[in-house]
Residue frames as a rotation matrix with the C-alpha (Angstrom) as fourth column:
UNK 1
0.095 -0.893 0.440 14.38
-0.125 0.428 0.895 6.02
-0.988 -0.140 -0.072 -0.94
UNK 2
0.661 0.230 -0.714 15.43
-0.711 -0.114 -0.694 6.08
-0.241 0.966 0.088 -4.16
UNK 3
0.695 -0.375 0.614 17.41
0.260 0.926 0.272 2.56
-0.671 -0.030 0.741 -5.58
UNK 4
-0.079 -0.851 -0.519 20.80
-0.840 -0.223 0.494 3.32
-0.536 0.476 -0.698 -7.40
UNK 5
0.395 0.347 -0.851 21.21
-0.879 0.413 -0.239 0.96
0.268 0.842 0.468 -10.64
UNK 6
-0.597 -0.802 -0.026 23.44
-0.546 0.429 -0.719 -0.96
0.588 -0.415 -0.694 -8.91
UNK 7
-0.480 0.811 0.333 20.57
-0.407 0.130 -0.904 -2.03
-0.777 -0.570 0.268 -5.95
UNK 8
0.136 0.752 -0.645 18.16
-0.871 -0.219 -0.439 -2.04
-0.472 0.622 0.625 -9.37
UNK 9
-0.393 -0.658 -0.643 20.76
-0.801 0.587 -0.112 -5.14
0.451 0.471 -0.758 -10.91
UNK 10
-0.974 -0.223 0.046 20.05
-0.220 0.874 -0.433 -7.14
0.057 -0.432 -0.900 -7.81
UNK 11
0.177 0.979 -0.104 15.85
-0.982 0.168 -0.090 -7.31
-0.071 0.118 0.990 -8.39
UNK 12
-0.928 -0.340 -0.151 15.15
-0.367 0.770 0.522 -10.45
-0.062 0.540 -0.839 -8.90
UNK 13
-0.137 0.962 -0.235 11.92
-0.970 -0.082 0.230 -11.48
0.201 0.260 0.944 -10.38
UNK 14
-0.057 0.492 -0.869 11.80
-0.198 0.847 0.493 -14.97
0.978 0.200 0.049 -9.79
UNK 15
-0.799 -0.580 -0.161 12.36
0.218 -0.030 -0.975 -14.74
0.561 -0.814 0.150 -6.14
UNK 16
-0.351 0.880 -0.321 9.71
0.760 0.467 0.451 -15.30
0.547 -0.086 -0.833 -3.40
UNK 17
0.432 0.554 0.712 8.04
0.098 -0.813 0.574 -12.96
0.897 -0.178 -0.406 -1.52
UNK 18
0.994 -0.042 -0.100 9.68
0.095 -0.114 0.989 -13.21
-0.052 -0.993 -0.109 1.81
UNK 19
-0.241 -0.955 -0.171 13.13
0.934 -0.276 0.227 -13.69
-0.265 -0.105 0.959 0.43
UNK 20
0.016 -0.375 0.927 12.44
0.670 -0.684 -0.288 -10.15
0.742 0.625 0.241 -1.56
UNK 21
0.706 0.281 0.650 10.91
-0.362 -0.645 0.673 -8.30
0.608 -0.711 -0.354 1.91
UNK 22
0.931 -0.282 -0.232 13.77
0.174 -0.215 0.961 -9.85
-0.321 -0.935 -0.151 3.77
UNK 23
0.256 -0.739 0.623 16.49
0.961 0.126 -0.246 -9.64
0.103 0.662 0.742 1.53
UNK 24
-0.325 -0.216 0.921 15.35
0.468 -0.883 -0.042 -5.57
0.822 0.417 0.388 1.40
UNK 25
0.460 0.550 -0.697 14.31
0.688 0.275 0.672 -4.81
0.561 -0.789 -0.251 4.41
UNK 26
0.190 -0.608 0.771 16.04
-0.599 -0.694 -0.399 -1.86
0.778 -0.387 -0.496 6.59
UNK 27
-0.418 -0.619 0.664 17.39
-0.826 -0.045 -0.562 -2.10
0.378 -0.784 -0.492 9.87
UNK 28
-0.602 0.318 -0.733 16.72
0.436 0.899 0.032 -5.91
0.669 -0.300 -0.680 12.02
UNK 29
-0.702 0.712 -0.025 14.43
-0.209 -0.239 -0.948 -3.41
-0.681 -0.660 0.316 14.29
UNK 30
0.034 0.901 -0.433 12.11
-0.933 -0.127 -0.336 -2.73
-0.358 0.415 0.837 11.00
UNK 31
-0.157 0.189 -0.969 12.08
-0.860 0.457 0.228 -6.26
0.486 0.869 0.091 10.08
UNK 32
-0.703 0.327 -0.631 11.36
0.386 0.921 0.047 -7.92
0.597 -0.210 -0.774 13.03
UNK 33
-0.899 0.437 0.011 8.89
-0.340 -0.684 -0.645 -5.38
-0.275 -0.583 0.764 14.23
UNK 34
-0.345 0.710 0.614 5.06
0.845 0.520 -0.127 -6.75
-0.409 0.475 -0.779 13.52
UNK 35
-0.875 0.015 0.484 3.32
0.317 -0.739 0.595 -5.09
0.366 0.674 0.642 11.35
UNK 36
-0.801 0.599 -0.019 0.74
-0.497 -0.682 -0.536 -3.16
-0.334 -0.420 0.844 11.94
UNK 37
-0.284 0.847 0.448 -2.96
0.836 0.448 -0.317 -4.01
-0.469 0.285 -0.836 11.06
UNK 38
-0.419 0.358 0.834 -5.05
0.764 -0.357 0.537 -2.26
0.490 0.863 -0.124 8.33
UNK 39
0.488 0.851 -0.195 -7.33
0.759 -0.304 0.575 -1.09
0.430 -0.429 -0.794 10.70
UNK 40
0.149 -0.400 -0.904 -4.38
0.729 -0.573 0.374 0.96
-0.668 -0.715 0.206 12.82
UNK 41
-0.864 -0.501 0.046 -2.41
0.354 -0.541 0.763 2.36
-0.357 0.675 0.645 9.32
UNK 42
-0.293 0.894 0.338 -6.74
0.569 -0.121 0.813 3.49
0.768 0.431 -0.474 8.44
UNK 43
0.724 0.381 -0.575 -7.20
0.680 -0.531 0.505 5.27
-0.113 -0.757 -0.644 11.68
UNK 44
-0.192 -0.722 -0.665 -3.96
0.497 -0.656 0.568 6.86
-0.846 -0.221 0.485 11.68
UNK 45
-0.833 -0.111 0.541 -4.91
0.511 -0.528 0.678 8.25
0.210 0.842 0.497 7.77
UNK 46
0.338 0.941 -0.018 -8.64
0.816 -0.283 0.505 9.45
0.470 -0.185 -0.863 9.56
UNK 47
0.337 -0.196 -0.921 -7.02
0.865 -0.322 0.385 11.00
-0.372 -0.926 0.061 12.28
UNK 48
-0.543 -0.520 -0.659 -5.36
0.221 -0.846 0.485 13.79
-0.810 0.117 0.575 9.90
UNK 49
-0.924 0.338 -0.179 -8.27
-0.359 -0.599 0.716 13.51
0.135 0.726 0.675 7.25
UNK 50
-0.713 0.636 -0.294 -11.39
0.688 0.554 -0.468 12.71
-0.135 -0.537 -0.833 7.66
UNK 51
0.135 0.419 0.898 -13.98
-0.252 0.891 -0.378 12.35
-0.958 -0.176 0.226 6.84
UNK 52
-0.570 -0.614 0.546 -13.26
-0.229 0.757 0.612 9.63
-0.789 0.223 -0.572 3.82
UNK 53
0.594 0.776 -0.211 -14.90
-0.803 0.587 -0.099 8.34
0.047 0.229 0.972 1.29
UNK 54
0.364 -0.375 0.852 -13.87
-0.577 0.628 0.523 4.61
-0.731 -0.682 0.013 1.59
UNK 55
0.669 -0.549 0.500 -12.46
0.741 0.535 -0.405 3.65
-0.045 0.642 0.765 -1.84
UNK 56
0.489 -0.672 0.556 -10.54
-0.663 -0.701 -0.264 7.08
0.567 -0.239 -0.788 -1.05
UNK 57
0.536 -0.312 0.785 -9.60
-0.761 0.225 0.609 5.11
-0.367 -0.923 -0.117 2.22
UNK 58
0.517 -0.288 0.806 -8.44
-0.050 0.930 0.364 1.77
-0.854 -0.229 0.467 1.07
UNK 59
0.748 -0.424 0.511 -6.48
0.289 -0.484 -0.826 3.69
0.597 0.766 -0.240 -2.03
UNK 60
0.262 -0.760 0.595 -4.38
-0.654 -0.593 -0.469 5.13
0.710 -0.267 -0.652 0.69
UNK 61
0.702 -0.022 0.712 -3.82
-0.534 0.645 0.546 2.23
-0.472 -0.763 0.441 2.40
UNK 62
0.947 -0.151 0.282 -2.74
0.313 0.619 -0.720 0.48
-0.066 0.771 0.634 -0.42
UNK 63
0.543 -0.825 0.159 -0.24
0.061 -0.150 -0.987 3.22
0.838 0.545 -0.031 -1.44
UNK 64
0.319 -0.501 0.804 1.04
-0.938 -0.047 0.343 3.81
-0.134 -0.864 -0.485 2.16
UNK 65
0.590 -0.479 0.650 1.68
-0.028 0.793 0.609 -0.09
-0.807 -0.377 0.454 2.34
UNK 66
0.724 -0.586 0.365 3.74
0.484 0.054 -0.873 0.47
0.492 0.809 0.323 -1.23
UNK 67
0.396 -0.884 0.250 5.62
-0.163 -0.335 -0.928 2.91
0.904 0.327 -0.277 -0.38
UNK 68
0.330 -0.662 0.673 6.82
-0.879 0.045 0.475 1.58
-0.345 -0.748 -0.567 2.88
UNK 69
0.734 -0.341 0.587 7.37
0.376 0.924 0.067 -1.68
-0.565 0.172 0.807 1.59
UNK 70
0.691 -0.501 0.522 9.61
0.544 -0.115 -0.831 0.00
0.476 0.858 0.193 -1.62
UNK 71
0.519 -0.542 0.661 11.27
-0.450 -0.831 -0.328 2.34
0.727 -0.127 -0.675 0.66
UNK 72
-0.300 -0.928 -0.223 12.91
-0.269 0.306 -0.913 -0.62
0.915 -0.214 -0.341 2.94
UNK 73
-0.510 0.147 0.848 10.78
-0.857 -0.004 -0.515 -0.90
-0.072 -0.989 0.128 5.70
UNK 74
-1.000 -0.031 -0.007 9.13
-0.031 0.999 0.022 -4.09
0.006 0.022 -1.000 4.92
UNK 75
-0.366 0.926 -0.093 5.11
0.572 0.303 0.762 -4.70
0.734 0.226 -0.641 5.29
UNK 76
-0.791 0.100 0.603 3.41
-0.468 -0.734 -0.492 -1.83
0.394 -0.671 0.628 7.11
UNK 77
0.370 0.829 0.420 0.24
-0.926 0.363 0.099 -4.07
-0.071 -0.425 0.902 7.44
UNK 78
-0.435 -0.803 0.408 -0.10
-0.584 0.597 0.551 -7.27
-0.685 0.002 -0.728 8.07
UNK 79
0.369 0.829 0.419 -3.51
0.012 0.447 -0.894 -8.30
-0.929 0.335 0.156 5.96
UNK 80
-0.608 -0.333 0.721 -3.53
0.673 0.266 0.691 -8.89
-0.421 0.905 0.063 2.04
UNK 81
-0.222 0.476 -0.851 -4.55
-0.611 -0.748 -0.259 -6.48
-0.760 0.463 0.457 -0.37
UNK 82
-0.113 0.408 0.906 -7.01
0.674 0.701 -0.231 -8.25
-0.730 0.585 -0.354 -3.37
UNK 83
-0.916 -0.297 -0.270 -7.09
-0.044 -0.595 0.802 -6.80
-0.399 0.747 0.532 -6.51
UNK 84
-0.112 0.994 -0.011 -10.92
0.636 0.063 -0.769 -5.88
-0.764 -0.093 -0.639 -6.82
UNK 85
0.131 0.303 0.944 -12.64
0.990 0.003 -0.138 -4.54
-0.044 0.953 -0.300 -9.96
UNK 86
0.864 0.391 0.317 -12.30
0.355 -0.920 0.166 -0.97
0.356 -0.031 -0.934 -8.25
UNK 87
0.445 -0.806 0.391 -9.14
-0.642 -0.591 -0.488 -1.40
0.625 -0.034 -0.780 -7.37
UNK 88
-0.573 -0.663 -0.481 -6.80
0.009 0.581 -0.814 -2.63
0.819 -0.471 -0.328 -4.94
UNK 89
0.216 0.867 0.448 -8.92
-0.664 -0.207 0.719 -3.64
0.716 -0.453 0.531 -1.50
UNK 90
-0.830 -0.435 0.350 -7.97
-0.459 0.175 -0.871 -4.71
0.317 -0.883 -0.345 1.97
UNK 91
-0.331 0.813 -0.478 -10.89
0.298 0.571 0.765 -6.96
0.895 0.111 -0.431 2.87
UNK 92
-0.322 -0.043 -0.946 -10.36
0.941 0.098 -0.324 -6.76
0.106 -0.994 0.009 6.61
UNK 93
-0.720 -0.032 -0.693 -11.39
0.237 -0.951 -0.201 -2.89
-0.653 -0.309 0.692 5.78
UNK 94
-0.364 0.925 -0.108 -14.32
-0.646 -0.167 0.745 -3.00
0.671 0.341 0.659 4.28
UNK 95
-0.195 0.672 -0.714 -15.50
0.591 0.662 0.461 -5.45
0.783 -0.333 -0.526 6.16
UNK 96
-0.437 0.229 -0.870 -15.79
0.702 -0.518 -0.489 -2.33
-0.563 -0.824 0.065 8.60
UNK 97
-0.739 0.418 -0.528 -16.83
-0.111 -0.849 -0.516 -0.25
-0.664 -0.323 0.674 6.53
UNK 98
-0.877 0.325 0.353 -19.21
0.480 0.587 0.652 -2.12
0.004 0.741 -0.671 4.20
UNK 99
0.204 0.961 -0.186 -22.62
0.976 -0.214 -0.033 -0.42
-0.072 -0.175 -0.982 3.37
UNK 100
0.738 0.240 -0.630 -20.97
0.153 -0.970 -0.189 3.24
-0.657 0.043 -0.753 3.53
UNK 101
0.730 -0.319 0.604 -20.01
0.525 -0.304 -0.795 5.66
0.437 0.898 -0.054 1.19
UNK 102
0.473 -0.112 0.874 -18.39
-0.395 -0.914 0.096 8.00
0.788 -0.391 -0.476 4.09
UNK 103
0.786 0.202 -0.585 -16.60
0.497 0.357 0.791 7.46
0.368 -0.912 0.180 7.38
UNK 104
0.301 -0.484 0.822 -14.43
-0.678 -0.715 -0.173 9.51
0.671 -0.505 -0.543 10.28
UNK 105
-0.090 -0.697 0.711 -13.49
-0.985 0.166 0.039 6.55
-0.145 -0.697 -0.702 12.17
UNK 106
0.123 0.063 -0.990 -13.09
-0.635 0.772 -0.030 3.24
0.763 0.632 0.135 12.06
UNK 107
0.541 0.740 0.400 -13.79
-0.771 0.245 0.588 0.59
0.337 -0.627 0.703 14.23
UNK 108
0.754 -0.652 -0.082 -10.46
0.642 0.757 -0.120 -1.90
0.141 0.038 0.989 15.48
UNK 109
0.202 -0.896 0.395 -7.83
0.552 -0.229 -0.802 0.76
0.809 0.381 0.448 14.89
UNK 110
0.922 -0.030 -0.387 -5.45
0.339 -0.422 0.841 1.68
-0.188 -0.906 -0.379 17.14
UNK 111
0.926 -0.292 0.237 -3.82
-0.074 -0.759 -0.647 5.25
0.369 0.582 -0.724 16.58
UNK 112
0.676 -0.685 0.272 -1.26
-0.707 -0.498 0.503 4.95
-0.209 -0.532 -0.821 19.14
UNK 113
0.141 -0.723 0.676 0.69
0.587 0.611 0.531 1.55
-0.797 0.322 0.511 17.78
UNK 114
0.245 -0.579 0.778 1.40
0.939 -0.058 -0.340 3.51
0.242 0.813 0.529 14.55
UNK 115
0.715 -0.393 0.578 2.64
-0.509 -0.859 0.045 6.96
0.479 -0.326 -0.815 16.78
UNK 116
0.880 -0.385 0.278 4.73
-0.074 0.468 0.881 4.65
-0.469 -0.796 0.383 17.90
UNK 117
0.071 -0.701 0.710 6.90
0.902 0.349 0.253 3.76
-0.425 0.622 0.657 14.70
UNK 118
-0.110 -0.722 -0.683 8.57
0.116 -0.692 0.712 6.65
-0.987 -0.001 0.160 13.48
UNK 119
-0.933 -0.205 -0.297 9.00
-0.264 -0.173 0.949 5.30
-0.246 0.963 0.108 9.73
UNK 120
-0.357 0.868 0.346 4.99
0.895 0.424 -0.140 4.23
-0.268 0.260 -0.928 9.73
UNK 121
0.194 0.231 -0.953 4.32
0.300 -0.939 -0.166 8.04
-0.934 -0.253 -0.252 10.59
UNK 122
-0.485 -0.639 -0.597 6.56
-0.207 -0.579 0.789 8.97
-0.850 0.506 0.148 7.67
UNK 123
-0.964 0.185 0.194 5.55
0.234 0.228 0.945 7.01
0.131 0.956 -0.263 4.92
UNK 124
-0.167 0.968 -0.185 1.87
0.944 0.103 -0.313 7.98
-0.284 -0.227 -0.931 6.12
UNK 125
0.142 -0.123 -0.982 2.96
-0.065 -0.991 0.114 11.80
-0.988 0.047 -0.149 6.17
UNK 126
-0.742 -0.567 -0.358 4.19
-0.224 -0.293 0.929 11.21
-0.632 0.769 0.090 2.74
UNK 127
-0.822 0.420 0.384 1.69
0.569 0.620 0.539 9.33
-0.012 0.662 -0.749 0.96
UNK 128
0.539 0.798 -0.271 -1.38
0.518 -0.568 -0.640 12.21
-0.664 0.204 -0.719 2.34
UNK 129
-0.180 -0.516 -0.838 1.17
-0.106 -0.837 0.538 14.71
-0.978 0.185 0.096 1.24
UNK 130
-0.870 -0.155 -0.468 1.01
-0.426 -0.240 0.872 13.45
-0.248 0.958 0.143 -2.54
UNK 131
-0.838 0.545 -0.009 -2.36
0.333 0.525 0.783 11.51
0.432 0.653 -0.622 -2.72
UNK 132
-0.437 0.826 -0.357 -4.83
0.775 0.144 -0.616 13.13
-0.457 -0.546 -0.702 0.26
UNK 133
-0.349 0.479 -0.805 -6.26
-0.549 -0.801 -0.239 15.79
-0.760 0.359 0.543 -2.53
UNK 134
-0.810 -0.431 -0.397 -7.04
-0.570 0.421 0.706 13.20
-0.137 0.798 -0.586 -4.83
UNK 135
0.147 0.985 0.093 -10.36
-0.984 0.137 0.111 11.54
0.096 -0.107 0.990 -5.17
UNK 136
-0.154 -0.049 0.987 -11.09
-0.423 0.906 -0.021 7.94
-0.893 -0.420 -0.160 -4.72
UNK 137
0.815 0.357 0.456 -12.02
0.265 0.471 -0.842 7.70
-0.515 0.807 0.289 -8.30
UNK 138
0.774 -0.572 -0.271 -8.98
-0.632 -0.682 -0.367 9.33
0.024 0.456 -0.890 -9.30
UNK 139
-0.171 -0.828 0.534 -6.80
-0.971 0.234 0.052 6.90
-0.168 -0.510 -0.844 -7.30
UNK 140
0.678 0.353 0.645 -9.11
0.202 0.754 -0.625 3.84
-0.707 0.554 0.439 -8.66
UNK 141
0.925 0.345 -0.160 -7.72
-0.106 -0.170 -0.980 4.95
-0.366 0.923 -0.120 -11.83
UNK 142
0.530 -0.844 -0.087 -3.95
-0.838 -0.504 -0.208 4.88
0.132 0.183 -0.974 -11.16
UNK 143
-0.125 -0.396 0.910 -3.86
-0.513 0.811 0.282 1.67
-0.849 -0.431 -0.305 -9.75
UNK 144
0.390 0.627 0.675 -5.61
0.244 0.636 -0.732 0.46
-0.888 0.450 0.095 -12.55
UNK 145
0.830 -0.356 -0.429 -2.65
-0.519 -0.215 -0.827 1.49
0.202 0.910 -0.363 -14.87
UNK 146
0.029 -0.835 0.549 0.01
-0.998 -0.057 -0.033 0.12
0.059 -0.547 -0.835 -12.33
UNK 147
-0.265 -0.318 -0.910 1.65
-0.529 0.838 -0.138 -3.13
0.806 0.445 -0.390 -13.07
UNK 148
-0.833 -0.124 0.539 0.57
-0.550 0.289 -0.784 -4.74
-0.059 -0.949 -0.309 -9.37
UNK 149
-0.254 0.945 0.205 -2.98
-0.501 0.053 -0.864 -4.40
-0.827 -0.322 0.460 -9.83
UNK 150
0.282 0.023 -0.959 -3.03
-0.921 0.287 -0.263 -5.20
0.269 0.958 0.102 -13.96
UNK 151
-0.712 -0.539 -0.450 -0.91
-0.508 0.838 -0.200 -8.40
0.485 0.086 -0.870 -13.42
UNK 152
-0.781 0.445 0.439 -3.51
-0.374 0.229 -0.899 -9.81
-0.501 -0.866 -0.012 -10.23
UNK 153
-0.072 0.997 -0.032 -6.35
-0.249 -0.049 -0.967 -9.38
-0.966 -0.061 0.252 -12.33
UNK 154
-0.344 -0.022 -0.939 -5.25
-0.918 -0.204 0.341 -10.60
-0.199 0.979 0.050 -15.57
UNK 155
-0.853 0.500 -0.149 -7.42
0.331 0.739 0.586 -13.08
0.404 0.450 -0.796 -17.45
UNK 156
-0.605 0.607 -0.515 -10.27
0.561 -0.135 -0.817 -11.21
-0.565 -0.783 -0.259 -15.27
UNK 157
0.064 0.715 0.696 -12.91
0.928 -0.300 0.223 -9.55
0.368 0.632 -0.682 -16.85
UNK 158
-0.509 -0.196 0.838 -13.05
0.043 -0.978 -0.202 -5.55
0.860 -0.067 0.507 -16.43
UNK 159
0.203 0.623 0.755 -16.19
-0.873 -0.233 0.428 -5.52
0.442 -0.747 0.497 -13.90
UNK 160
0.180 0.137 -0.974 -15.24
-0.076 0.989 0.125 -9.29
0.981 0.051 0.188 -13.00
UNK 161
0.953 -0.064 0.296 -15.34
-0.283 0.163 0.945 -10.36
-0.109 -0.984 0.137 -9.22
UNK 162
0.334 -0.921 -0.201 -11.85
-0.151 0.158 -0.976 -10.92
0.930 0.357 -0.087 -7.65
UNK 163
0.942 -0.229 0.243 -10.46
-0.235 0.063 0.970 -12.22
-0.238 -0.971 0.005 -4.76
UNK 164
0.716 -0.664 0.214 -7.03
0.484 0.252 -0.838 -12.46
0.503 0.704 0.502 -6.65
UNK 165
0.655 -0.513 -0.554 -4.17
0.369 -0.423 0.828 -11.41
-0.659 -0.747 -0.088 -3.86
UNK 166
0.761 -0.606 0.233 -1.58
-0.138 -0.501 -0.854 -8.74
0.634 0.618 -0.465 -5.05
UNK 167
0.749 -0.488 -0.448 1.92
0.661 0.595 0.457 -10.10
0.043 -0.639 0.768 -4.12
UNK 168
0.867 -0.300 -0.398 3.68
0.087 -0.696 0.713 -7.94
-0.491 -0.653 -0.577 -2.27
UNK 169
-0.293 -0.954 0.058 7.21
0.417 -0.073 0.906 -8.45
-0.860 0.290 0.420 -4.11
UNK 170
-0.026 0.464 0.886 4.73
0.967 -0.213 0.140 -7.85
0.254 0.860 -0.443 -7.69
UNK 171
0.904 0.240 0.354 4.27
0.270 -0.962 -0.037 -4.35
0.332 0.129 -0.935 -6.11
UNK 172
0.485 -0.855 -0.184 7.89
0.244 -0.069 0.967 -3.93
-0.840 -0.514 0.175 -3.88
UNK 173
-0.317 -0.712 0.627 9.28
0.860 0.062 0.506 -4.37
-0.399 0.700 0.593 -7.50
UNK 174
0.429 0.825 0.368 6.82
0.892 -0.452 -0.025 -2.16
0.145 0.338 -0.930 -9.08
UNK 175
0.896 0.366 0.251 7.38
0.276 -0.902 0.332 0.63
0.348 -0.228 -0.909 -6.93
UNK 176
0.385 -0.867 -0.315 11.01
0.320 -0.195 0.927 0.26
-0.866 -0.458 0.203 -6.49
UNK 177
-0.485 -0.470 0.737 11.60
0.874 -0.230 0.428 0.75
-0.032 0.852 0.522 -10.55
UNK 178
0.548 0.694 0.467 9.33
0.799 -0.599 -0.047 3.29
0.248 0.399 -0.883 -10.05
UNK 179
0.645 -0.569 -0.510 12.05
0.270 -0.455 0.849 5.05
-0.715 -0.685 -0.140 -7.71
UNK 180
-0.386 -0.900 0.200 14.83
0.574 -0.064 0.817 5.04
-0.722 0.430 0.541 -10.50
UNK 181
0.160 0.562 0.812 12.83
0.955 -0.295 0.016 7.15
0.249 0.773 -0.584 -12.57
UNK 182
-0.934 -0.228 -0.275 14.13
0.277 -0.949 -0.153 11.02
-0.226 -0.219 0.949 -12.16
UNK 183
0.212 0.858 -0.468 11.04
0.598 -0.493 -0.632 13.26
-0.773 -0.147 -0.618 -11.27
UNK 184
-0.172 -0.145 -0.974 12.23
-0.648 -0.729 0.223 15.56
-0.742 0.669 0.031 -14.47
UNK 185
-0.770 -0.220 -0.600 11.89
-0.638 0.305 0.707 12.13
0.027 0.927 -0.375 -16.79
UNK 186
-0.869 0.494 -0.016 8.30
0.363 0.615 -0.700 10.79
-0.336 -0.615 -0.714 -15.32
């Protein structure tokens, strides 16, 4: 979805997190649908790649829950993402897969609640499409330029522990200016 300047006018930075996700939100199905859990929108990315490495994994999680959130559909999960020294990180996922470097499945998720939703598929289809060739250290590295993660972790040392929550509207916004940006001027 791309935001016309007009749409872009009505941001509003000082605004809370629930007015911004209901304010933008699509249709009153996607916004009173529950979200999904980490664990489902993490199987469903196994299920078409696999095996992972798991800061690969919880990189695409991350951007999947951006770009549905920026593209109108509201919160694809329903857990918080923390803004760890490697990156953005979904606790509730690692805590499955803690200890490995690798994994092909995951342990909670359940594939068929996100074959259900139509626009979960999509923004899933989209997000392998541009990030599932990418490494996990690669994708460490973008976040770590991207105003979501930077803001979270400021005053934080570089290696510093973090349990610092990235707020959803901090990325929504993010990744909605990121939309007004012709692909010829990026």
């Amino acid at each position: 979805m791309t935001m016309t300047r007009a749409e872009a006018r009505e941001l509003r930075f000082d605004e809370s997190e629930e007015e911004l996700l209901a304010r933008t939100s699509g249709p009153p199905d996607a916004v009173t649908q529950e979200p999904l859990s980490v664990l489902d929108v993490a199987a469903a990315i196994l299920d078409e790649r696999s095996p992972l490495d798991t800061w690969k994994l919880q990189k695409l999680c991350y951007y999947a829950q951006a770009r549905h959130i920026a593209s109108g559909h509201g919160r694809l999960f329903r857990e918080d993402i923390e803004a760890w020294a490697a990156g953005p990180v979904v606790r509730e996922l690692y805590e499955q897969h803690r200890g490995r470097y690798s994994i092909s499945t995951i342990g909670g998720g359940d594939l068929s609640t996100v074959r259900t939703r139509p626009a979960a598929v999509e923004t899933l289809r989209s997000v392998l499409a541009e990030f599932g060739d990418w490494s996990g250290d690669q994708l460490s590295e973008l976040t770590h330029r991207e105003a979501p993660w930077v803001e979270a972790r400021a005053g934080i040392p570089p290696q510093g522990r973090s349990t610092a929550r990235i707020p959803l509207a901090s990325i929504a916004r993010y990744y909605r200016m990121l939309d007004l940006i012709p692909a010829d001027e990026s």
